[in-house]
C-alpha positions as CSV (number, residue, x, y, z in Angstrom):
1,X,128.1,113.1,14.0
2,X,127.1,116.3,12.9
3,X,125.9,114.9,9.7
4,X,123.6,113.0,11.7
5,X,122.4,115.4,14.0
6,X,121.6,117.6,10.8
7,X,119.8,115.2,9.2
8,X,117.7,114.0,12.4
9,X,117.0,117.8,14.2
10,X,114.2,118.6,11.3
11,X,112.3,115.3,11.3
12,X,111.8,115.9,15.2
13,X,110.8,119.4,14.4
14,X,108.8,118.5,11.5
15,X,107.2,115.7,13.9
16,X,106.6,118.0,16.7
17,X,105.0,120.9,14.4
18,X,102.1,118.3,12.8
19,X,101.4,116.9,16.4
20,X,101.7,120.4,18.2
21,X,100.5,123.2,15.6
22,X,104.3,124.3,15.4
23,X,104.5,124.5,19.4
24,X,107.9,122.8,20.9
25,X,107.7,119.7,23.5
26,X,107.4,120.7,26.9
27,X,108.9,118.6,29.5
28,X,106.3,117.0,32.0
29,X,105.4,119.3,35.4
30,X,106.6,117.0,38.2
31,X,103.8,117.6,41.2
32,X,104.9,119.9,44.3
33,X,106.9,118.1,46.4
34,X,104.9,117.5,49.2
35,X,106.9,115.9,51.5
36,X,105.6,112.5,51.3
37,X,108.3,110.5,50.7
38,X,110.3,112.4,53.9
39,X,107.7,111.2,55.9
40,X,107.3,107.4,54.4
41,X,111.6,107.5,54.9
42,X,110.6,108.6,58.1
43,X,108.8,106.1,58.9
44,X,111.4,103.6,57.3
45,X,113.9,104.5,59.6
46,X,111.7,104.5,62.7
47,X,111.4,101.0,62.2
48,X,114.7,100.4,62.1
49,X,114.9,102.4,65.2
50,X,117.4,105.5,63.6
51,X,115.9,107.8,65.5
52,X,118.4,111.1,64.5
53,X,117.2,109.9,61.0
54,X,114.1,109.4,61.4
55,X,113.6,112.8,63.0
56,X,115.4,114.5,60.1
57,X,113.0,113.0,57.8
58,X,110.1,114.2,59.2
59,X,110.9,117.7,60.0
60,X,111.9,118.1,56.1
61,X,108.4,116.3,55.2
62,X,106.9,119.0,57.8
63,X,108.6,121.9,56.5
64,X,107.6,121.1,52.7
65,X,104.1,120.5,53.9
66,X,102.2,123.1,56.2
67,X,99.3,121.1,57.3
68,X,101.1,117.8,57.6
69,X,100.0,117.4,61.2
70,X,101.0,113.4,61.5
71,X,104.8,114.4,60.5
72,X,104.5,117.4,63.5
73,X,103.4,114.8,65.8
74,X,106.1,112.0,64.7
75,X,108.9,115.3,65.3
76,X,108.1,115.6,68.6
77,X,107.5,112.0,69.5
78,X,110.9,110.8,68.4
79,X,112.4,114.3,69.6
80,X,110.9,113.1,72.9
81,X,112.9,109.5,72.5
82,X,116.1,111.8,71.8
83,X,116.2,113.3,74.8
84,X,115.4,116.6,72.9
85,X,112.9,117.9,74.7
86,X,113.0,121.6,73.7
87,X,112.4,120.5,69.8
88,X,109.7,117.9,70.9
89,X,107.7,120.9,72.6
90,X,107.8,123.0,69.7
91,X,106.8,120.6,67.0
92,X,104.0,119.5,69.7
93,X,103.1,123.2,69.4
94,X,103.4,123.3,66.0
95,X,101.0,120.1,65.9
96,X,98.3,121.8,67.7
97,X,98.4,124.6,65.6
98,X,97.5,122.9,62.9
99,X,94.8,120.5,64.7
100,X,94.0,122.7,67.6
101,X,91.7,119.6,69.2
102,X,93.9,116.6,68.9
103,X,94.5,114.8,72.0
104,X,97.3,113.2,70.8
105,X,99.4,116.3,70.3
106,X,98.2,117.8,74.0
107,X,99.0,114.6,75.7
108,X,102.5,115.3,73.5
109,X,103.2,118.5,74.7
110,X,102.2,117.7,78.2
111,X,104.9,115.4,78.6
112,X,107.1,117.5,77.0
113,X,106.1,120.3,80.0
114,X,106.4,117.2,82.7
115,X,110.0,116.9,81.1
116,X,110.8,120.6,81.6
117,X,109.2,120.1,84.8
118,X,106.7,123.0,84.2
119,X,104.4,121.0,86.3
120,X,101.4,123.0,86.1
121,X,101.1,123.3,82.3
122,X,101.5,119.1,82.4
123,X,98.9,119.1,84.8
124,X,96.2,121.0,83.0
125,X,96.6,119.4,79.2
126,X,96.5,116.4,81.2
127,X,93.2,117.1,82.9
128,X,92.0,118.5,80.0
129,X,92.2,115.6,77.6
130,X,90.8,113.1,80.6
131,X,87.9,115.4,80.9
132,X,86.7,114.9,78.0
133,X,84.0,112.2,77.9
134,X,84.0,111.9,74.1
135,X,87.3,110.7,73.3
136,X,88.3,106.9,73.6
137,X,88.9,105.4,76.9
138,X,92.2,104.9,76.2
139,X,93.2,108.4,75.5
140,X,91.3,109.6,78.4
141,X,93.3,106.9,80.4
142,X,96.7,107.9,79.1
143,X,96.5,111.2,80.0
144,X,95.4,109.9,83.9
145,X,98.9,108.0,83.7
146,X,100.8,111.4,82.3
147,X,98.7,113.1,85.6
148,X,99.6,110.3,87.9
149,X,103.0,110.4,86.8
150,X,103.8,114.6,87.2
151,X,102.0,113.8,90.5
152,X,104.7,110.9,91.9
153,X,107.4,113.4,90.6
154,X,106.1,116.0,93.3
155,X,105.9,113.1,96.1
156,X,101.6,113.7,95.9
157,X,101.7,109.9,96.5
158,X,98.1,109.4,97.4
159,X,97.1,111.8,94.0
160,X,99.0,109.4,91.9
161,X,97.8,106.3,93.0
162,X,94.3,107.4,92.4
163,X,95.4,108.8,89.0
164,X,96.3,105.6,88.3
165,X,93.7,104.0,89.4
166,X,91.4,106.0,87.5
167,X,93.3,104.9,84.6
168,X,93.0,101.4,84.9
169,X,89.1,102.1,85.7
170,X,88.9,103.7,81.9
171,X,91.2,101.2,79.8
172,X,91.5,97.7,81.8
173,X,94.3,97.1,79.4
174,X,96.4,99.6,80.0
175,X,99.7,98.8,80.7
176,X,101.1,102.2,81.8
177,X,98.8,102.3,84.2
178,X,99.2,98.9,86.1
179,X,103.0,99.6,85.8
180,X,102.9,102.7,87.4
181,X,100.2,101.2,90.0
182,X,102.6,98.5,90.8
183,X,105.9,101.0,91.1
184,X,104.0,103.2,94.0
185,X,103.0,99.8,95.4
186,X,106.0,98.5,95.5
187,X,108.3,101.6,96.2
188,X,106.4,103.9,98.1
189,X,103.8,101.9,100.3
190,X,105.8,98.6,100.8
191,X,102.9,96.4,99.3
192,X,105.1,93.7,97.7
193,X,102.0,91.1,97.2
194,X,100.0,94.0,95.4
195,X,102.7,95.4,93.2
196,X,103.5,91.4,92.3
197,X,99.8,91.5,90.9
198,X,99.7,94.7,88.9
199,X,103.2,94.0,87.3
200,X,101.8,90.9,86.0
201,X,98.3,92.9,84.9
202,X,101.2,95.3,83.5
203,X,103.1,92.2,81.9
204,X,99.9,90.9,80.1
205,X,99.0,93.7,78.6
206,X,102.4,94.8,77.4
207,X,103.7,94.0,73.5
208,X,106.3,91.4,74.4
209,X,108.5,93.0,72.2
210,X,108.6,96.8,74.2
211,X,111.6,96.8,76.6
212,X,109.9,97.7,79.4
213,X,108.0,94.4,78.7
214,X,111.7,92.2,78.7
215,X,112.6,93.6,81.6
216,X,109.6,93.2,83.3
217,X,109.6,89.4,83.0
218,X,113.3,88.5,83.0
219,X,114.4,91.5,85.9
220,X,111.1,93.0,87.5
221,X,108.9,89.9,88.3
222,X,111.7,87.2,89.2
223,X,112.8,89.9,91.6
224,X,110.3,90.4,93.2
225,X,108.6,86.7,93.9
226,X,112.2,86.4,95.2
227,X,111.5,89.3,97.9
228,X,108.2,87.9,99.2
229,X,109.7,84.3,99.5
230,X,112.4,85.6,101.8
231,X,110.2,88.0,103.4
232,X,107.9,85.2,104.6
233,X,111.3,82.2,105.0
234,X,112.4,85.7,107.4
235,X,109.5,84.9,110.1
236,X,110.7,84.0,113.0
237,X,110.1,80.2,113.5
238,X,109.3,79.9,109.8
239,X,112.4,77.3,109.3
240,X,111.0,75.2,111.6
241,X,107.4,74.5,110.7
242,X,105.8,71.8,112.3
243,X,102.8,71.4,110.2
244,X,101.6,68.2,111.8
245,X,101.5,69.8,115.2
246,X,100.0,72.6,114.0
247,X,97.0,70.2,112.4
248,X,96.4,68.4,115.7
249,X,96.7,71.7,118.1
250,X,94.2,73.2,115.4
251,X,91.7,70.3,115.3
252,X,91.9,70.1,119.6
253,X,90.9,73.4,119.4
254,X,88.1,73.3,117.6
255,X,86.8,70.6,119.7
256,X,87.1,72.9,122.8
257,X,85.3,76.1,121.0
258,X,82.3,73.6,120.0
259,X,81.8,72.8,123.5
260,X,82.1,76.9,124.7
261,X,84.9,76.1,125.8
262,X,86.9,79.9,124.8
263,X,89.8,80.0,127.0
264,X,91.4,76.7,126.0
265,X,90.5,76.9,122.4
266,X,92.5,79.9,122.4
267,X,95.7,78.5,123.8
268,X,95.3,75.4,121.5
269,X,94.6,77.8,118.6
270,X,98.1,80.0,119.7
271,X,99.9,77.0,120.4
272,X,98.7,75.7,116.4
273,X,100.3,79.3,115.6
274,X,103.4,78.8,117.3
275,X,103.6,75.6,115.8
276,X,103.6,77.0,112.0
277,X,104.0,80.5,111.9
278,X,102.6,80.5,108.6
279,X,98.6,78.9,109.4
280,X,96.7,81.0,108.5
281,X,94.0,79.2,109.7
282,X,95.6,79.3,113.2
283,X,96.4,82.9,113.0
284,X,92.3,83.6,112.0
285,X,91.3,81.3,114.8
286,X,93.2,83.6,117.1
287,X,92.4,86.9,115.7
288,X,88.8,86.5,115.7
289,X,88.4,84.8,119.5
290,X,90.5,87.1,120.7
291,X,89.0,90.1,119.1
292,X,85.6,88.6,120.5
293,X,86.9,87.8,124.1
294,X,89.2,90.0,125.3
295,X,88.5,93.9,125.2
296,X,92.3,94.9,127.0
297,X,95.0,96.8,124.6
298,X,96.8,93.7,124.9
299,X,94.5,91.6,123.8
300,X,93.7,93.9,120.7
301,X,97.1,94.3,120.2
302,X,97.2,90.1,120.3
303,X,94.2,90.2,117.8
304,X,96.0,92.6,115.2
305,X,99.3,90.8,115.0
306,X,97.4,87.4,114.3
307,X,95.1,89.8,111.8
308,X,98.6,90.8,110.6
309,X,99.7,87.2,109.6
310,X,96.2,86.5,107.6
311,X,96.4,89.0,105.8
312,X,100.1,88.3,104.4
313,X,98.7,84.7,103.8
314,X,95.8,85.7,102.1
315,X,96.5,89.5,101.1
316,X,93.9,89.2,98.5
317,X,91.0,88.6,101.0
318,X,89.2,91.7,101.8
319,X,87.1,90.6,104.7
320,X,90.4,90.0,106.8
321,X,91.5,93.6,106.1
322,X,87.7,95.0,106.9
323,X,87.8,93.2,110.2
324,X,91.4,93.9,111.6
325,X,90.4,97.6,110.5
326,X,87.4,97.8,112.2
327,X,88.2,96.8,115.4
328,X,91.3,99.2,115.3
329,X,88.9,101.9,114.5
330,X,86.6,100.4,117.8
331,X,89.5,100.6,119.8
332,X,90.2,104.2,118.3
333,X,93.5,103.1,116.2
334,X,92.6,105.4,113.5
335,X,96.3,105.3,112.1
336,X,96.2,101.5,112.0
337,X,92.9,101.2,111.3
338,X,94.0,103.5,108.4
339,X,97.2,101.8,107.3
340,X,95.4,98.4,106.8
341,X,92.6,99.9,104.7
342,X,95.8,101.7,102.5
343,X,97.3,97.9,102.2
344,X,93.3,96.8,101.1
345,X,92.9,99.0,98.3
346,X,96.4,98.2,96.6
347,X,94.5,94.7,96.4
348,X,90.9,96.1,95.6
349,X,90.5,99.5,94.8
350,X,86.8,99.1,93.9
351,X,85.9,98.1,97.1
352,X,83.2,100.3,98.4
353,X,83.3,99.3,101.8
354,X,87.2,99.6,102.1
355,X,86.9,102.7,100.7
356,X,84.6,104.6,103.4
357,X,86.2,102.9,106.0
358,X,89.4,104.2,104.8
359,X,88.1,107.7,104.2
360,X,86.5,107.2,108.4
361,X,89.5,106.2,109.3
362,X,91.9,109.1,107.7
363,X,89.6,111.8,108.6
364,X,89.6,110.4,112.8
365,X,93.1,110.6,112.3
366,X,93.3,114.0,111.0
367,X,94.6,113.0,107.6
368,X,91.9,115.7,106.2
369,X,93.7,116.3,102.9
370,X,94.3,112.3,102.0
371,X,90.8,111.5,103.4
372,X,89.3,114.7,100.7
373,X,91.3,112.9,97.6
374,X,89.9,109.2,98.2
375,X,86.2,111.2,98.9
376,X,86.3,112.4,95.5
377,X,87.1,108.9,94.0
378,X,84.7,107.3,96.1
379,X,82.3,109.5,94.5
380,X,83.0,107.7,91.6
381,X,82.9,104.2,92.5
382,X,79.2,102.9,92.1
């Protein structure tokens, strides 16, 4: 072996001195490492959803790299998924350091300041990204849902639900804020035909895949049809429906209103009502004539109850919430005239004329401060 080696050393050095002018090989530089291969194992193990992996790859790409912003950003997102809230608000700091104007990392750290319940900073990196006009909609409308969202969690019920609203004004497909539409709806307010339509607006926009998504179909939505069913199978006389009855009494009253004939087209019309709780045709009938022809409180209280069983037939249909609201707000009902324009908007929050008689209606009843937040959103609504 050494023999060899003797023999072969010189002809490498004889080699090396005609290609090199006597100078010995030097070993290839290997590039800095720049941290790009942490971040790309990041990445890998995001996907397989190892998140304390994942989140050890990209700090190491962010500490080899100074002005990788993306692997910042990725730190505190996945942080955020942790549960590790403290480390997602300092690599969201350390994000915006190094991109001082992202929206991404302020909408970051703002829910990293909801988490640590320092409101107030939440509030105003929220406000500040969906102020400004220039970035996407759906940016803008994210940070609405982070605002609506810091506002549920201090009970400002009416504030959320027009964050939210707002939200769905600037992305139509946002998920987040449907969802969080339909929660308030559903949770707070006691609108179970309303949250039933923004869960599924929140179900059709949602990747099938998220788990929000799953449960959304096979928990949230099933649940909830259930709830309305029985709600409506609860009213009393609903198990025994006589729709037949309820035809004929409908058609005899008809006959009597053609021929002016108000009193007796009322009874047949109430009688129709008894006869299938559920007419909505029946309960309209009565609402209306009544509403028309008699002027006592009871016979605006009989009005509103039949008003009351349109509208959960047909809570979709404005008109019947316009008219039971205005002639509580005749009959100086402010409250109720109130409450039914609240039910309204969960069904149409675009509505200008449900809108200002809402906003009527809460300032007569001294609402001032709820009546001041649906003003400002009204201002908006063209």
């Amino acid at each position: 072996m050494k023999h060899f080696l003797s023999n072969f050393l010189p002809a490498v050095l004889l080699s090396a001195f005609v290609a090199g002018c006597g100078d010995a090989p030097k070993a290839p530089e290997l590039p800095p490492d720049d941290g790009s291969a942490d971040f790309a194992r990041g990445q890998a193990e995001l996907e397989k959803q190892n998140l304390p992996a994942a989140a050890a790859a990209f700090e190491s790409a962010a500490r080899k790299n100074a002005t990788n912003f993306e692997a910042r950003v990725q730190v505190a997102l996945v942080n955020l998924r942790l549960g590790e809230v403290d480390a997602a608000d300092a690599a969201a700091a350390d994000a915006i350091a190094v991109e001082p104007e992202s929206a991404e990392a302020r909408l970051v750290s703002a829910q990293a300041a909801y988490l640590k319940k320092d409101y107030r900073r939440a509030l105003e990196a929220f406000d500040a990204v969906a102020a400004e006009k220039s970035l996407p909609a759906a940016l803008r409308s994210d940070a609405l849902v982070g605002r609506g969202v810091v506002e549920m969690a201090q009970n400002a019920s009416d504030e959320a639900r027009i964050s939210f609203i707002r939200a769905m004004r600037a992305n139509r497909r946002s998920a987040a804020a449907w969802y969080h539409l339909a929660v308030l709806a559903r949770d707070v307010y006691r609108f179970n035909e309303a949250a039933l339509e923004q869960f599924e607006m929140a179900s059709r926009f949602s990747d099938p895949r998220d788990a929000r998504a799953k449960k959304l179909s096979r928990d949230v939505l099933p649940a909830l049809r259930k709830a309305i069913a029985s709600a409506s199978a609860r009213k009393p006389g609903a198990d025994k429906r006589d729709l037949a009855a309820a035809a004929k009494l409908l058609a005899e009253g008809e006959a009597l209103q053609k021929k002016k004939m108000i009193r007796g087209a009322i009874k047949k019309y109430e009688a129709a009502l008894k006869a299938d709780p559920l007419s909505d045709a029946a309960a309209l009938k009565v609402a209306t004539l009544v509403a028309l022809n008699d002027k006592t409180a009871a016979g605006v209280d009989k009005a509103l109850g039949a008003y009351r069983t349109v509208i959960d037939q047909q809570p979709q249909k404005q008109a019947n919430y316009l008219a039971a609201a205005r002639l509580a707000y005749e009959n100086k009902r402010w409250a109720t005239a109130a409450a039914i324009m609240d039910r309204a908007i969960a069904h149409d929050p675009e509505n200008r004329q449900t809108l200002d008689l809402l906003i009527a209606s809460l300032q007569k009843a001294g609402k001032t401060k709820q009546a001041e937040c649906w003003k400002a959103y009204r201002a908006e609504v063209k």
